[in-house]
N, C-alpha and C positions, 0 to 999 in steps of 0.2 A: 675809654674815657667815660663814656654811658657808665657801666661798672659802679667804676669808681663814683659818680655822682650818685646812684644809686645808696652805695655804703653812707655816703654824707649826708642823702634825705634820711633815711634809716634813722642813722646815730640822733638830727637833730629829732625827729617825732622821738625818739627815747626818750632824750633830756625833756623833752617838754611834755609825755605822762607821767616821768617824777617828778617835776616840777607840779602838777596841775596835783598830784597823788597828796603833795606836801601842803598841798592849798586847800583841800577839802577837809573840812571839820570832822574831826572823829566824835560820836557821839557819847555824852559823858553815862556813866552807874544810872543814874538818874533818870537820864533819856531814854536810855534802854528799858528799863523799870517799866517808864509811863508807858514804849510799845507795848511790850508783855500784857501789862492790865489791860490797852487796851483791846487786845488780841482776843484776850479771855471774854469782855464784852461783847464782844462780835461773836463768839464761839458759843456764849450762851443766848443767843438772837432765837435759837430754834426751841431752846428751852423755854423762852417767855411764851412763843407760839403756840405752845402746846396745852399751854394752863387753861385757858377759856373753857378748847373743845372739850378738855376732860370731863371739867364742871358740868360740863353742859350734857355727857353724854351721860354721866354717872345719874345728874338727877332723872334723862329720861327714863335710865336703868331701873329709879326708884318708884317712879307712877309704874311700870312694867309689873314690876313688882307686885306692888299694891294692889294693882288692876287682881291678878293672878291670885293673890289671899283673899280678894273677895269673890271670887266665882267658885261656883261648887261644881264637881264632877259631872255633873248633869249638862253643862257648855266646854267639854270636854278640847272641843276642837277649837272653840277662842283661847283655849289656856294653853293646847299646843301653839297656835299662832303667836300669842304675846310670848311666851317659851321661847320661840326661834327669834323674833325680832330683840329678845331682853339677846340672845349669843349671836346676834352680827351685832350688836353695841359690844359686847362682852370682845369681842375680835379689833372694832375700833377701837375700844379706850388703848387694848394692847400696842398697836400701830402705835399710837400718841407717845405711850409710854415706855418704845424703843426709839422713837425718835426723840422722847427729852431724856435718855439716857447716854443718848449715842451724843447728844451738844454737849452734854457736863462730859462725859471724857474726852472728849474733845479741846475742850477749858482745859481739863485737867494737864493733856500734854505738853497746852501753851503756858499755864501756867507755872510749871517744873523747873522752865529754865528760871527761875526767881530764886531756886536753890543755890545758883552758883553765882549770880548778880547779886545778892545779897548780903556777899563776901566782900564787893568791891566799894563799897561806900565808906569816904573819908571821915563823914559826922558819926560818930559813934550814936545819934539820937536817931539818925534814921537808918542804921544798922536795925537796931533795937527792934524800931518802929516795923521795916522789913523782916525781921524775925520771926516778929509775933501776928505778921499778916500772914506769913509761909504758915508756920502753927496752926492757925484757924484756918486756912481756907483748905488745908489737906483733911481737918477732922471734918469739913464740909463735903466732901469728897467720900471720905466714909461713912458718912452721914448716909448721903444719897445711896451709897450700895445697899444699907440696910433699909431704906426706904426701897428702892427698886424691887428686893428680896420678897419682904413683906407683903407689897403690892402685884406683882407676879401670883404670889402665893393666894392672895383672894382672889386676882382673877381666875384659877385651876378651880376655887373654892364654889367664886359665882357660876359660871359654867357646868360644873355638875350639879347644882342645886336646880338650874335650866332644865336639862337633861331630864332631872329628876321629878322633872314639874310634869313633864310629857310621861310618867309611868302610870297609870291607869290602878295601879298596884302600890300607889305610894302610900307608906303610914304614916301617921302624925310622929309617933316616935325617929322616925329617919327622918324627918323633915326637922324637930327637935335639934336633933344632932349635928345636923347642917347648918343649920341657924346661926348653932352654937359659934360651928367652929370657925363662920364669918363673923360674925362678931367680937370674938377673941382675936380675930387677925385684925380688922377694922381699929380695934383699940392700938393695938400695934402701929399700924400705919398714923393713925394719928402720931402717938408719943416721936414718930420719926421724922414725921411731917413737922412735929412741935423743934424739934429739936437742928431740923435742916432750915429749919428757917430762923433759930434764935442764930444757929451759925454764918448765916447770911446776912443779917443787920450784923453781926458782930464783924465780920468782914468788909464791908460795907463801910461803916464806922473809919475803922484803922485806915482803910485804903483812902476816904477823902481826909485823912490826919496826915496822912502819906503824903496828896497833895500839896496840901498847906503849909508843911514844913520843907518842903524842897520847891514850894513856890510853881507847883504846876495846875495845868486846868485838867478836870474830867469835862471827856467829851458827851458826858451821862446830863 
């Protein structure tokens, strides 16, 4: 008898999590969409964190600097000192700038499933409109590798010119050539820094367009 009353508690908690399964709102293209973005906000929280200290550590990189072209081999040993403190900056800005690489891929793999949500929209306007935010925000994405690239690359650049500040045997011609080849990279970093960020207001843009025409709020 037990048994049996057992199977009948059983059977009825069935019926009543499909019944409760049939009652709970599946959430529509759209709702899905808004998680997604807003995932992607969240994902780039460590990339906004990082902008200040950069700024901040680059310029002290640049008194370091200066400090160091105006002293003559004659205070040898402050120009090794400022040398060594310009490459434990040169080591933080790196930290910084693996920790806002590692939040944009991060974005990047919450933002991928918008690939296949972007199939499911009934208004052909905000098909569209999700298209053309997929479009942009992945050449933002390449953007940034070629900015990380770049940036990487002056850090190796700044760092020996460091080194090279400590050689006792340094000529103006090596120093020349150093210079150089920071400053051709610097130009670089700019035109990607220009360019990851025209793609960010452009994204930016589309996505609160996004909002407005499926009638949702950013939580931005």
């Amino acid at each position: 008898m037990l048994k049996g009353r057992s199977h009948f508690i059983l059977f009825i908690i069935a019926i009543f999590i499909i019944i409760l399964a049939g009652c709970v709102k599946q959430k529509t293209p759209v709702e899905k969409m808004y998680d997604v973005l807003e995932k992607v906000v969240a994902s780039e929280k460590e990339f906004e964190e990082q902008q200040d200290p950069l700024v901040t550590l680059e310029k002290k990189e640049k008194e370091l600097y200066d400090q160091i072209i105006n002293l003559g081999m004659k205070e040898y040993d402050q120009i090794v000192k400022l040398a060594d403190e310009a490459l434990t900056l040169a080591d933080k800005r790196k930290e910084h700038m693996e920790n806002e690489t590692n939040s944009i891929k991060e974005s990047e793999r919450e933002f991928r499933e918008v690939k296949d949500l972007k199939v499911e929209f009934e208004e052909p306007a905000l098909t569209e409109l999700a298209n053309k935010l997929y479009e942009i925000m992945m050449k933002r994405y390449q953007a940034h590798e070629v900015l990380y690239k770049e940036y990487s690359e002056a850090l190796t650049y700044d760092k020996e010119l460091y080194v090279m500040f400590k050689n006792k045997d340094l000529t103006l011609e090596d120093l020349e050539v150093q210079v150089n080849k920071l400053n051709k990279t610097y130009k670089k970093i700019f035109d990607a820094n220009e360019n990851f960020n025209m793609l960010t207001e452009q994204y930016n843009e589309k996505k609160q367009l996004f909002y407005q025409k499926s009638g949702l709020k950013s939580s931005e």
